[in-house]
Short mmCIF file of the C-alpha atoms (twelve columns), coordinates in Angstrom:
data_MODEL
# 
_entry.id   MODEL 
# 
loop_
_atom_site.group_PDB 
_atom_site.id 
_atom_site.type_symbol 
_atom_site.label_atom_id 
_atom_site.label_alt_id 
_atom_site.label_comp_id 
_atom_site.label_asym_id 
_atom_site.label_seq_id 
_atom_site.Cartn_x 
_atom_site.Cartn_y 
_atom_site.Cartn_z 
_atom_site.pdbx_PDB_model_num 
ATOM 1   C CA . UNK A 1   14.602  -9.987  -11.321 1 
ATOM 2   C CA . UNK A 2   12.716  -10.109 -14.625 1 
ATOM 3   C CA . UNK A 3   13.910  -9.426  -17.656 1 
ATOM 4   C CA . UNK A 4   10.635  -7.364  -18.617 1 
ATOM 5   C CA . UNK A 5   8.690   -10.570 -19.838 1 
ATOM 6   C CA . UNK A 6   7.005   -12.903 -17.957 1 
ATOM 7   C CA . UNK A 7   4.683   -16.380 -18.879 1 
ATOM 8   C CA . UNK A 8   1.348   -16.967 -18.320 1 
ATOM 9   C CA . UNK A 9   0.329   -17.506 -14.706 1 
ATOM 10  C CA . UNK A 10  -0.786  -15.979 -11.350 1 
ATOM 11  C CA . UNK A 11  1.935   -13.977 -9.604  1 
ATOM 12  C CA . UNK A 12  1.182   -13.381 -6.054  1 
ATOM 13  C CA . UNK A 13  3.254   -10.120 -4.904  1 
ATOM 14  C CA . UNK A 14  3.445   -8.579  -1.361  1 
ATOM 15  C CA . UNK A 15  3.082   -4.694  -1.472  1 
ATOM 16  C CA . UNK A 16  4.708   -4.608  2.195   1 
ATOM 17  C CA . UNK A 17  2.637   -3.308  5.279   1 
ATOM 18  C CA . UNK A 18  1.280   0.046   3.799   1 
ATOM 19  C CA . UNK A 19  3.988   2.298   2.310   1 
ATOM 20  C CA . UNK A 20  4.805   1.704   -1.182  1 
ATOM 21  C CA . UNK A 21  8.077   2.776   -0.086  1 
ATOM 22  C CA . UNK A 22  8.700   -0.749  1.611   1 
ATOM 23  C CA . UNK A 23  7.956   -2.683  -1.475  1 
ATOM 24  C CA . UNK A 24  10.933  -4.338  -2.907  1 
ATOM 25  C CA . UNK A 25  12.474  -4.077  -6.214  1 
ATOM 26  C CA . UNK A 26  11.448  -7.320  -7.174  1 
ATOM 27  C CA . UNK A 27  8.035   -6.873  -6.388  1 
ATOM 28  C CA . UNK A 28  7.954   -3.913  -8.341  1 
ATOM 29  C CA . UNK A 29  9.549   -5.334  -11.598 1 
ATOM 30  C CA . UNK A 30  7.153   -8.015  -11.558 1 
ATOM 31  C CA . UNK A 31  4.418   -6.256  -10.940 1 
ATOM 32  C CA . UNK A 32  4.993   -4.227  -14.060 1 
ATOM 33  C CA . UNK A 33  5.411   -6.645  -16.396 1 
ATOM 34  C CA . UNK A 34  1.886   -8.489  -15.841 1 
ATOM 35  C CA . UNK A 35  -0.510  -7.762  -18.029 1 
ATOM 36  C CA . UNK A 36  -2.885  -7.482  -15.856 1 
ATOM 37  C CA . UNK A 37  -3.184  -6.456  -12.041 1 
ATOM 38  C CA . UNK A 38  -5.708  -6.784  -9.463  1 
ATOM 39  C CA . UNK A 39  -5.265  -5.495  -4.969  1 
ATOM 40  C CA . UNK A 40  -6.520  -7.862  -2.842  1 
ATOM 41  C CA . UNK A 41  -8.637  -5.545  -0.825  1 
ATOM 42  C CA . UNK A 42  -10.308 -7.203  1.813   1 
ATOM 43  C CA . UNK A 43  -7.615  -8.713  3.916   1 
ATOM 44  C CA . UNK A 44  -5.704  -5.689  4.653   1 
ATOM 45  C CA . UNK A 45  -5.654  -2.481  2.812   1 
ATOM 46  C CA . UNK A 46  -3.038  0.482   1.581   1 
ATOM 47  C CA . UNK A 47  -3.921  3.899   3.256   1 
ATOM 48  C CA . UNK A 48  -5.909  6.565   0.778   1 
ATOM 49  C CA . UNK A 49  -2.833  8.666   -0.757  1 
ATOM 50  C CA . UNK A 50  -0.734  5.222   -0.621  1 
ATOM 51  C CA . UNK A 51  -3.398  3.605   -2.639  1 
ATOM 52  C CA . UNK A 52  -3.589  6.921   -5.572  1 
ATOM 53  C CA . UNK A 53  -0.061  6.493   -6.289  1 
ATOM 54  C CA . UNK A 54  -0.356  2.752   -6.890  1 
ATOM 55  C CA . UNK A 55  -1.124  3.015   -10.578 1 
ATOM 56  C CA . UNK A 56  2.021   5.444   -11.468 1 
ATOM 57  C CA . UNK A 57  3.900   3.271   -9.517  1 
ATOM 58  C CA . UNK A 58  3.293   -0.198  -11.322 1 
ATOM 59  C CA . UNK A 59  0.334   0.596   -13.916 1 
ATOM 60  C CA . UNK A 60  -3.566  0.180   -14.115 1 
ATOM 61  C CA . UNK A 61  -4.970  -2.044  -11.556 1 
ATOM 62  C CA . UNK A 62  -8.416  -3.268  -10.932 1 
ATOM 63  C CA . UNK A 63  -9.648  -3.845  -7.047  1 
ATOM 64  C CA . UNK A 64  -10.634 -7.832  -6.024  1 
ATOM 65  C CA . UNK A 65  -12.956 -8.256  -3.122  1 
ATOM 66  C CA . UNK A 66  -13.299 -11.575 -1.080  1 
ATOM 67  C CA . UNK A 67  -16.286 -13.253 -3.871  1 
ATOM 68  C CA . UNK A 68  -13.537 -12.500 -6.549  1 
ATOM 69  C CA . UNK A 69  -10.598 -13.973 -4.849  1 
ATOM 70  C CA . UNK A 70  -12.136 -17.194 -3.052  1 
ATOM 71  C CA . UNK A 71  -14.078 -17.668 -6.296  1 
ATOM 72  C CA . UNK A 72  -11.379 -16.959 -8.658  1 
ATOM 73  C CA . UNK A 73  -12.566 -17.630 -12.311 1 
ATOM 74  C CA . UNK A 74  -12.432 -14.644 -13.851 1 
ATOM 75  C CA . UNK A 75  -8.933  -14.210 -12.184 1 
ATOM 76  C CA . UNK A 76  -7.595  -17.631 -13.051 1 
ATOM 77  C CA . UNK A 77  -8.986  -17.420 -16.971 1 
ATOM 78  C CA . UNK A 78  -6.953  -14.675 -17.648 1 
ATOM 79  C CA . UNK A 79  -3.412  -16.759 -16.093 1 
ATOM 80  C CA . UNK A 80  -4.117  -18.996 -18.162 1 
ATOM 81  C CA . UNK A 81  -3.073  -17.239 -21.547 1 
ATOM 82  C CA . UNK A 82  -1.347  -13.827 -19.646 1 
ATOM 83  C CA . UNK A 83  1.033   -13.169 -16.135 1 
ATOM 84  C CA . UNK A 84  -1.807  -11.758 -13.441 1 
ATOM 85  C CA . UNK A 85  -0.723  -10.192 -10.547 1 
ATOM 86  C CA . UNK A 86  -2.953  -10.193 -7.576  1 
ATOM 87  C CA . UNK A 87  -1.910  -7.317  -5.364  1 
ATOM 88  C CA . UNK A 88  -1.428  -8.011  -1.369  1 
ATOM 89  C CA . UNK A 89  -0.833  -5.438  1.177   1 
ATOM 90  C CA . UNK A 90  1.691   -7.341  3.360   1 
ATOM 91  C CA . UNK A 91  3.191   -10.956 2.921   1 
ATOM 92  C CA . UNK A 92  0.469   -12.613 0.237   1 
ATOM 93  C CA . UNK A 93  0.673   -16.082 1.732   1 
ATOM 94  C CA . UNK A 94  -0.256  -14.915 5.106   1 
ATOM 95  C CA . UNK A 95  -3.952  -15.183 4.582   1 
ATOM 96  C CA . UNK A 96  -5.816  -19.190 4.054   1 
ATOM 97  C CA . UNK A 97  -7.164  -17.498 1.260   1 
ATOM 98  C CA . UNK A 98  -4.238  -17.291 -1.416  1 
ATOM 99  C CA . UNK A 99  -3.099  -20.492 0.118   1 
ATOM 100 C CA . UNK A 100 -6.041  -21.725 -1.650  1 
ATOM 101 C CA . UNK A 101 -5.139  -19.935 -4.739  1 
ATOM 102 C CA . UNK A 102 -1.843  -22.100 -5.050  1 
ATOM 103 C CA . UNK A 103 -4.159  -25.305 -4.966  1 
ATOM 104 C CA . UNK A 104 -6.460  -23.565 -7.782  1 
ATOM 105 C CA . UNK A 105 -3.571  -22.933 -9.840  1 
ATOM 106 C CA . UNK A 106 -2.548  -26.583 -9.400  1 
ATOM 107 C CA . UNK A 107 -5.755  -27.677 -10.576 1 
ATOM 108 C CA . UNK A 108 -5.298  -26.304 -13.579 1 
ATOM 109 C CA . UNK A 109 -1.794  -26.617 -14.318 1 
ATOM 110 C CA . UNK A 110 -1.574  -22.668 -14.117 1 
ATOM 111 C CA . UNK A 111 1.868   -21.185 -13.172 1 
ATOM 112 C CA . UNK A 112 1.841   -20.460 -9.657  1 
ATOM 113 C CA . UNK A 113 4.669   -17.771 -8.329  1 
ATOM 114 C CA . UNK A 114 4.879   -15.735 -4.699  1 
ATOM 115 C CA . UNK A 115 7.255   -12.378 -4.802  1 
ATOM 116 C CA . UNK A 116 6.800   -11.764 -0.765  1 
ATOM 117 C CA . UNK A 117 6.399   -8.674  0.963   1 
ATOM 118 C CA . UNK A 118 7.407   -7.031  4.799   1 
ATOM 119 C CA . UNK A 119 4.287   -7.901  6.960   1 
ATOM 120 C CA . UNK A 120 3.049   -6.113  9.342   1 
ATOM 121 C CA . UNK A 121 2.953   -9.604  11.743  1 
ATOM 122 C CA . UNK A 122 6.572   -9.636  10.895  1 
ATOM 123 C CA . UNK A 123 6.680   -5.856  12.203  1 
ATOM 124 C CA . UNK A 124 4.671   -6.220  15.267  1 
ATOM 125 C CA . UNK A 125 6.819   -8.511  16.940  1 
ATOM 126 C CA . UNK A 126 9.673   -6.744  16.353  1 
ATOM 127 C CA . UNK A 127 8.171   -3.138  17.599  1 
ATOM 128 C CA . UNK A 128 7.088   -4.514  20.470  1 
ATOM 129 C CA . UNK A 129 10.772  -4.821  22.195  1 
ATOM 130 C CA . UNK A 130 9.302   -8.465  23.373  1 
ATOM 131 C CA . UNK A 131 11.177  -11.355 22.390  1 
ATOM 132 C CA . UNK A 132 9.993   -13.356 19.026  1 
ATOM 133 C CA . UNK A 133 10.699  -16.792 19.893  1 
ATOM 134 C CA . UNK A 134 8.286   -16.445 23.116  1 
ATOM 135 C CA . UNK A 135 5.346   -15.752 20.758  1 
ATOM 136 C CA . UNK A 136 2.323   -18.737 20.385  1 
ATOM 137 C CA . UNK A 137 -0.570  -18.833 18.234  1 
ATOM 138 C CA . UNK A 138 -1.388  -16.074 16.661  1 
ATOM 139 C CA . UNK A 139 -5.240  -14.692 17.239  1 
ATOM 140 C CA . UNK A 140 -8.033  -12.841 14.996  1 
ATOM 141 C CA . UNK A 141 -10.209 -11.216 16.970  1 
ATOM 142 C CA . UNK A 142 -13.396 -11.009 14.612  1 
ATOM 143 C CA . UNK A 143 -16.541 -8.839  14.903  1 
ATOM 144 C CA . UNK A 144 -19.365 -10.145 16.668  1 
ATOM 145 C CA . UNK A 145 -22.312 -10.547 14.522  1 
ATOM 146 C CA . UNK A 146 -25.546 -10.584 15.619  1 
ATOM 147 C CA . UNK A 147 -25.829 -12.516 18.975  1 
ATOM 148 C CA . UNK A 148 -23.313 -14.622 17.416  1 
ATOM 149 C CA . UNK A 149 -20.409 -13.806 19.692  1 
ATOM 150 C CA . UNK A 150 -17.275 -17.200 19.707  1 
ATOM 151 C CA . UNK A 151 -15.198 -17.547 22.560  1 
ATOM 152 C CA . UNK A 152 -12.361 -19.338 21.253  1 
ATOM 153 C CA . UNK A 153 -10.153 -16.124 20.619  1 
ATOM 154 C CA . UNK A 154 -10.055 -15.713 24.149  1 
ATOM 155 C CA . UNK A 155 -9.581  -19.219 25.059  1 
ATOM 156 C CA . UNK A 156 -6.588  -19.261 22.468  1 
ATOM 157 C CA . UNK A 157 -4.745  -15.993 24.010  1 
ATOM 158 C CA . UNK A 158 -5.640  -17.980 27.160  1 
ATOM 159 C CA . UNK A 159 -4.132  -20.876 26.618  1 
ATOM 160 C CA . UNK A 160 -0.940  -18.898 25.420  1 
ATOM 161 C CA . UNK A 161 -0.622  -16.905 28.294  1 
ATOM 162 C CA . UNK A 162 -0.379  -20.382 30.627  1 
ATOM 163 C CA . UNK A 163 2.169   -21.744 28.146  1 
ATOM 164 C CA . UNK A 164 3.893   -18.215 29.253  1 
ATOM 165 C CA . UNK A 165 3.829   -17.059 25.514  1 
ATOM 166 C CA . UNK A 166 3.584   -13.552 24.553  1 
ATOM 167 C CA . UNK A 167 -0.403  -13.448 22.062  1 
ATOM 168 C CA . UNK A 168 -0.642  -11.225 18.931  1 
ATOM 169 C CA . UNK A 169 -3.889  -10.372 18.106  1 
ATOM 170 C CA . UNK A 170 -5.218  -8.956  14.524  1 
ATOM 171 C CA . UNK A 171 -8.387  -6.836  14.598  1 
ATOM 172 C CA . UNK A 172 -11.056 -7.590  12.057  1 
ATOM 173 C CA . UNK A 173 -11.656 -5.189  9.152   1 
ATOM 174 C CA . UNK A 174 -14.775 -5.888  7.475   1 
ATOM 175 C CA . UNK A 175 -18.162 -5.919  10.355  1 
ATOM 176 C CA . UNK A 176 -20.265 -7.647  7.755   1 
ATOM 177 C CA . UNK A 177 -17.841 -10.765 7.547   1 
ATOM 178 C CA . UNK A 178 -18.655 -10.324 3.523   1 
ATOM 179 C CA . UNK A 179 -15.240 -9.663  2.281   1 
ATOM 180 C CA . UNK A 180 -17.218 -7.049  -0.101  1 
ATOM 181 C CA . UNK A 181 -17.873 -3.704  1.086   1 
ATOM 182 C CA . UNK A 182 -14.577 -1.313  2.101   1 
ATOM 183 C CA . UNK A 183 -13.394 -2.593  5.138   1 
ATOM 184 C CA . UNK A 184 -13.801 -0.739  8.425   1 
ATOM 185 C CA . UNK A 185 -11.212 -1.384  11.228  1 
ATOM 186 C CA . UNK A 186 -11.980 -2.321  14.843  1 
ATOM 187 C CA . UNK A 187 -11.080 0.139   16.670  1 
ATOM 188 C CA . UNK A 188 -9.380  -0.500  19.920  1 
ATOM 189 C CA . UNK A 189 -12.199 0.430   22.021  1 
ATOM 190 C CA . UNK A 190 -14.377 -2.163  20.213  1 
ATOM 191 C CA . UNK A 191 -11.452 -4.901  20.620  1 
ATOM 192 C CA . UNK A 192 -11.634 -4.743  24.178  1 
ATOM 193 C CA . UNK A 193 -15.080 -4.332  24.428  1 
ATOM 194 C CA . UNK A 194 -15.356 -7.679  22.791  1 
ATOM 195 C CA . UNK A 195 -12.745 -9.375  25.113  1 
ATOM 196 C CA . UNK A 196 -14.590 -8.269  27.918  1 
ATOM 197 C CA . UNK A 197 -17.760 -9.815  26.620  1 
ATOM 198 C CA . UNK A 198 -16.080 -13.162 25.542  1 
ATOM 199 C CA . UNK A 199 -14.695 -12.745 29.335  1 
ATOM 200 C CA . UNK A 200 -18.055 -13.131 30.425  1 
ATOM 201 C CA . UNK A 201 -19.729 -15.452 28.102  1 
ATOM 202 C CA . UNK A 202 -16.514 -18.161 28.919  1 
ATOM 203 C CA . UNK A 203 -17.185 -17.308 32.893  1 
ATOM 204 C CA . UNK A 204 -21.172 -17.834 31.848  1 
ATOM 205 C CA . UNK A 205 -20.469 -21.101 30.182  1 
ATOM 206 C CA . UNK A 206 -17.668 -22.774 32.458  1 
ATOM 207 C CA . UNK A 207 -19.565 -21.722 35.696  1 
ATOM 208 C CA . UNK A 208 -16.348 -19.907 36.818  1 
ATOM 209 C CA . UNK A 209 -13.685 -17.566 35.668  1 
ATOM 210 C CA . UNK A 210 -10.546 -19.145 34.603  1 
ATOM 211 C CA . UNK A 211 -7.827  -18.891 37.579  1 
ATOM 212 C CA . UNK A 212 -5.173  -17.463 34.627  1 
ATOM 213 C CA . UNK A 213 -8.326  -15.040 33.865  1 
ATOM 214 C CA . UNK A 214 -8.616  -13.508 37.562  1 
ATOM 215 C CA . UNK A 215 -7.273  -10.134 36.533  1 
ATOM 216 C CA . UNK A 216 -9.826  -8.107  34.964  1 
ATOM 217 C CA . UNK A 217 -9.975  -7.991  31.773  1 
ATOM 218 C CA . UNK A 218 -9.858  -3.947  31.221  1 
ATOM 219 C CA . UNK A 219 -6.302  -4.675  33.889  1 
ATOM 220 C CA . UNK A 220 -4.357  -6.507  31.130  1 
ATOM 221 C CA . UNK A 221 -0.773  -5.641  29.461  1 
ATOM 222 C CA . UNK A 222 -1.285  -4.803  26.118  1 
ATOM 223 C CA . UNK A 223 0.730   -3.231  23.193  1 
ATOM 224 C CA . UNK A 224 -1.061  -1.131  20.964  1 
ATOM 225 C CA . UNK A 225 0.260   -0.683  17.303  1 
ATOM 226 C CA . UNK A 226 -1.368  0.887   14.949  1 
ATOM 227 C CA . UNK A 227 -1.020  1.529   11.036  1 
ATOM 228 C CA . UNK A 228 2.483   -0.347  10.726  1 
ATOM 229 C CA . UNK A 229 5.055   0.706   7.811   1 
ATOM 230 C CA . UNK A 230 3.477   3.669   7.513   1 
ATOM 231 C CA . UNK A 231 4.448   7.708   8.697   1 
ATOM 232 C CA . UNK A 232 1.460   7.011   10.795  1 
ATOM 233 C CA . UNK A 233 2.947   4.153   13.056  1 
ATOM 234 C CA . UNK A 234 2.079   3.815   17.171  1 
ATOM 235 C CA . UNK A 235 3.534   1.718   18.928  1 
ATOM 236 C CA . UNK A 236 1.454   1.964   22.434  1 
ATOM 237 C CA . UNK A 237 1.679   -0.297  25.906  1 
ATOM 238 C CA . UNK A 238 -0.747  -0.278  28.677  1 
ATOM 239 C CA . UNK A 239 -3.315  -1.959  30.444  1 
ATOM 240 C CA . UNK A 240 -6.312  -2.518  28.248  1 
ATOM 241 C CA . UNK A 241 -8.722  0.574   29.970  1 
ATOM 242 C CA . UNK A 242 -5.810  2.823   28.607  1 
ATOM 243 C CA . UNK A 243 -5.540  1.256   25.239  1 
ATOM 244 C CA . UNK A 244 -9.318  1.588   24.754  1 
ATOM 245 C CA . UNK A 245 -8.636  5.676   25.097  1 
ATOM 246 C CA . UNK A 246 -6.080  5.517   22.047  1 
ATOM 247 C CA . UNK A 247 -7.969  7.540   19.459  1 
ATOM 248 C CA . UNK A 248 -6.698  8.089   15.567  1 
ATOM 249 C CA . UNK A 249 -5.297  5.436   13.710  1 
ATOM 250 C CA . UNK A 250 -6.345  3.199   10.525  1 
ATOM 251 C CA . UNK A 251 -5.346  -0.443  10.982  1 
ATOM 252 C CA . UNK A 252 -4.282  -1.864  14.400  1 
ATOM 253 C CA . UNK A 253 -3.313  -5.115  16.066  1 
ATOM 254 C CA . UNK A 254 -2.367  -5.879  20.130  1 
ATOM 255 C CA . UNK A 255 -0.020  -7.738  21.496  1 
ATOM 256 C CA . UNK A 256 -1.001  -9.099  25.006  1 
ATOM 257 C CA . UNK A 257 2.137   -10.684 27.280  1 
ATOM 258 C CA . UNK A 258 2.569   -13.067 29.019  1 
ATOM 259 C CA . UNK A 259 5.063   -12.401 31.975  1 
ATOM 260 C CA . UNK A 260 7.415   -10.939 31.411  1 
ATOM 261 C CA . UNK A 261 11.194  -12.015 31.263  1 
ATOM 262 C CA . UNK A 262 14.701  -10.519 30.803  1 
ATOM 263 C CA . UNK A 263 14.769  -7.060  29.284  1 
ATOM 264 C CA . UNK A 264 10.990  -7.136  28.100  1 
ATOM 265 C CA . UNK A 265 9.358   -5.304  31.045  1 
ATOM 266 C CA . UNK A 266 11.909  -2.409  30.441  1 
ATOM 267 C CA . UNK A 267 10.886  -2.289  26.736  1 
ATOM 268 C CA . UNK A 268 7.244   -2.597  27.992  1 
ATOM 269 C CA . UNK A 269 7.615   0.705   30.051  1 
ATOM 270 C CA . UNK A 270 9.154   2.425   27.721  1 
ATOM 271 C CA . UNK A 271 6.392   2.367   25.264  1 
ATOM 272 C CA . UNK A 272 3.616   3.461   27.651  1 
ATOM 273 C CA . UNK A 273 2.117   7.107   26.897  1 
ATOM 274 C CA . UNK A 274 3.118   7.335   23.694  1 
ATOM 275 C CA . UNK A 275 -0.066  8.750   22.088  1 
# 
């Protein structure tokens, strides 16, 4: 805890998954002694009424989108002479991004401190009722942008699924892949949408689909959750055609399994329907 005074430097503070609610005391404190504050708001986002209660919360804040973060001068100018905290919804070393903010800071001999947060990674796993040590690589499934549509998400959830581990997969907010304009979530019916057509473009390419890729696509287990941390939360399991149908929701990420062992298919079945 602070003592209501902090030095000069760049405070990096987790805001938890998406209700204020779950940010700690700590996070808080710190947050309101910096002199200035600025919400990452490109890598994950607080809902609307979330969001308007930010400033009574902690004080003024000013939004920083992708240009502002990865090119950091304004940002970094003011840690030098005055504590800046820059905002995260989540955990704020979750993203390669304010990794690369540490390394900035070390540049320039700036202080360099991390107050986490709850993230909604963390949360997933945990929802899910699957077990978290049988989780491997973790998976962004981006937009597809133009005909420019990469493979290698698939291959990676692929390539977990034959090491038998479970594959979380975070859906892409921003279409433009600018980091500029308000992000807008995939939906679920556009995430598997684009698995199916990575499905075919790897079949295209190899000549043949995958033996561990012989179930249709649209046939998959999947866990749907949606807007984590929040009054809003869905947790949702299914084959892939039924998660597609999920309507509603802000921010979502699956989870696709890998077989299933001990207890999990029983927590997998209890989860289905849920709408």
């Amino acid at each position: 805890m602070t003592d209501g005074a902090l030095p000069a430097g760049l405070w990096l503070i987790g805001l938890g998954p998406g209700d204020l609610g779950l940010m700690t005391a700590d996070a808080i404190e710190h947050a309101r002694a910096c002199e200035h504050r600025f919400l990452e708001g490109y890598t994950a986002t607080l809902p609307s009424d979330q969001e308007s209660q930010l400033e009574s919360l902690i004080g003024p804040w000013h939004r920083a989108m992708r240009p502002q973060v990865e090119d950091p001068a304004e940002i970094l100018a003011l840690a030098q002479t005055s504590p800046v905290a820059l905002l995260v919804v989540g955990d704020p070393m979750q993203a390669t991004t304010h990794i690369d903010l540490e390394a900035h800071c070390d540049e320039q001999s700036i202080e360099f401190s991390v107050i986490p947060g709850l993230s909604a990674t963390s949360l997933a796993v945990s929802l899910s009722g699957l077990q978290s040590y049988r989780f491997g690589r973790q998976v962004t499934l981006p937009f597809a942008y133009g005909d420019y549509l990469p493979t290698s998400p698939l291959e990676l959830i692929d390539a977990n699924y034959r090491s038998d581990l479970h594959t979380l997969v975070l859906l892409d907010l921003d279409p433009t892949g600018m980091g500029v304009d308000q992000p807008q979530p995939m939906s679920p019916l556009q995430a598997v949408e684009l698995l199916q057509k990575m499905a075919e473009r790897l079949a295209e390419r190899e000549g043949e689909t995958r033996d561990s890729m012989s179930t249709p696509i649209a046939q998959w287990d999947s866990i749907l959750l949606s807007d984590l941390g929040t009054p809003d939360q869905r947790v949702v399991s299914g084959n892939l055609e039924d998660i597609a149908e999920v309507e509603g929701g802000r921010i979502h990420c699956l989870i696709l399994p890998a077989e299933f062992s001990g207890l999990e298919r029983e927590a997998y079945e209890r989860r289905k329907g849920q709408r």
